[in-house]
C-alpha positions as a Markdown table, in Angstrom:
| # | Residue | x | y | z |
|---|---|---|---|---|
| 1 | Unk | -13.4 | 24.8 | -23.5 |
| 2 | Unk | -11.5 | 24.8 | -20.1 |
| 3 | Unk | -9.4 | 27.5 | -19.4 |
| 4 | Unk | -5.1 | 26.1 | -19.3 |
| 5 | Unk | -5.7 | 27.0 | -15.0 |
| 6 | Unk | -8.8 | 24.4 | -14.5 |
| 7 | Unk | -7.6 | 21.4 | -13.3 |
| 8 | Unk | -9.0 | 18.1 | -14.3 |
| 9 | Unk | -11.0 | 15.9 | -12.0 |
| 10 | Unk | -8.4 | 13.2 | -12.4 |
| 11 | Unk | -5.7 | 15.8 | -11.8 |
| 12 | Unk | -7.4 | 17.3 | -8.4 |
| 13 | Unk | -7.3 | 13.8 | -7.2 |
| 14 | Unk | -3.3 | 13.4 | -8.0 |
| 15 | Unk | -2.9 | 16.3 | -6.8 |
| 16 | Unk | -4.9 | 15.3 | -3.3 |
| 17 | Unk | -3.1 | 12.0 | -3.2 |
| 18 | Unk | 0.1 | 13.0 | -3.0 |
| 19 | Unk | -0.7 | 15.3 | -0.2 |
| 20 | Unk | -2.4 | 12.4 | 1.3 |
| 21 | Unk | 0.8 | 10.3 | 0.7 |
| 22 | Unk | 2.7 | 12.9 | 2.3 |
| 23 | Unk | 0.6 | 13.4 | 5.5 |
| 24 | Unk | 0.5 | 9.6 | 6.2 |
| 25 | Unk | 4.3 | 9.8 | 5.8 |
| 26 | Unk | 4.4 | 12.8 | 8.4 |
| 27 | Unk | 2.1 | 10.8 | 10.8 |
| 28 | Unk | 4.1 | 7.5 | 10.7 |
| 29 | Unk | 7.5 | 9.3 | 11.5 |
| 30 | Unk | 5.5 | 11.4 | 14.6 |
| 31 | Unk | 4.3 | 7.5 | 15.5 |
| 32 | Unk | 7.8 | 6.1 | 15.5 |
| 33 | Unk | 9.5 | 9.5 | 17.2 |
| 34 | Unk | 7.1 | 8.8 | 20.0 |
| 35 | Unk | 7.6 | 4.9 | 20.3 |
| 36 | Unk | 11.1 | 6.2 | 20.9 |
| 37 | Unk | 10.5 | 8.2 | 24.2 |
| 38 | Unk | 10.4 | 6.1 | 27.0 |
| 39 | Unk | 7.6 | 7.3 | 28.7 |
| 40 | Unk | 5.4 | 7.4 | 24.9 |
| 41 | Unk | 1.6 | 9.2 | 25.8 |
| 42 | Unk | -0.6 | 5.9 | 24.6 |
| 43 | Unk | -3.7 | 7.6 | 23.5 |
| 44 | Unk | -1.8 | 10.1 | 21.2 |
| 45 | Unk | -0.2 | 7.0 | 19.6 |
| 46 | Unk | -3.5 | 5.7 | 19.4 |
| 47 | Unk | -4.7 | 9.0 | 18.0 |
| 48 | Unk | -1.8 | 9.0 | 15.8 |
| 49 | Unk | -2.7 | 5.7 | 14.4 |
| 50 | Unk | -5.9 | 6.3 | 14.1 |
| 51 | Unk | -5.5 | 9.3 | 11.9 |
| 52 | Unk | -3.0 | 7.6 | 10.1 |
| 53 | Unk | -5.3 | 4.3 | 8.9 |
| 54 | Unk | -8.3 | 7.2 | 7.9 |
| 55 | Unk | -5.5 | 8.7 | 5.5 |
| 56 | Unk | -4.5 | 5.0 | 3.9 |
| 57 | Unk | -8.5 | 4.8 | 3.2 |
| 58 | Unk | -8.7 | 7.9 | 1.6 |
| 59 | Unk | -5.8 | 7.1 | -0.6 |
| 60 | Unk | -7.0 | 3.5 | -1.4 |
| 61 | Unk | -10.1 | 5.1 | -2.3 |
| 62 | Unk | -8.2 | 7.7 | -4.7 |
| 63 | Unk | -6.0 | 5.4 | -5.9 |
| 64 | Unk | -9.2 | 3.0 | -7.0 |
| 65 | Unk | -11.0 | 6.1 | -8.8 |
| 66 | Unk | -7.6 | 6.5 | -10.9 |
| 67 | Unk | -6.9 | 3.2 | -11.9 |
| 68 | Unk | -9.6 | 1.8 | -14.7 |
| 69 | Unk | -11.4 | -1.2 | -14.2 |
| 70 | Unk | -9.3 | -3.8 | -16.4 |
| 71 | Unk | -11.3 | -6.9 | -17.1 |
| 72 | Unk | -9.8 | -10.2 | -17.0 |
């Protein structure tokens, strides 16, 4: 039997999503505080962006392991 400190699999990847969530959070208020500046550094936004749309994969992908298969 698992011990009460072992986190489920489904758990781990709640737990991994919200820190996902909250890094693509941090990343599009670091895009928008640059956009602000006038003279903004284009390939960080780029960077920036970049990182950003990896992080929404990895939480589509997350979020498609949690949510069963319902079929219509």
């Amino acid at each position: 039997m698992d011990s009460p400190h072992e986190l489920t699999h489904e758990e781990v990847l709640r737990v991994k999503l919200e820190v996902l969530r909250r890094e693509h959070r941090d990343l599009d208020e670091a895009i928008h505080a640059l956009q602000e500046k006038p003279h903004a550094d284009m390939l960080m936004m780029r960077r920036l962006k970049k990182q950003k749309l990896a992080l929404k994969d990895q939480i589509a992908r997350i979020e498609d392991e949690l949510t069963p298969d319902i079929i219509a």
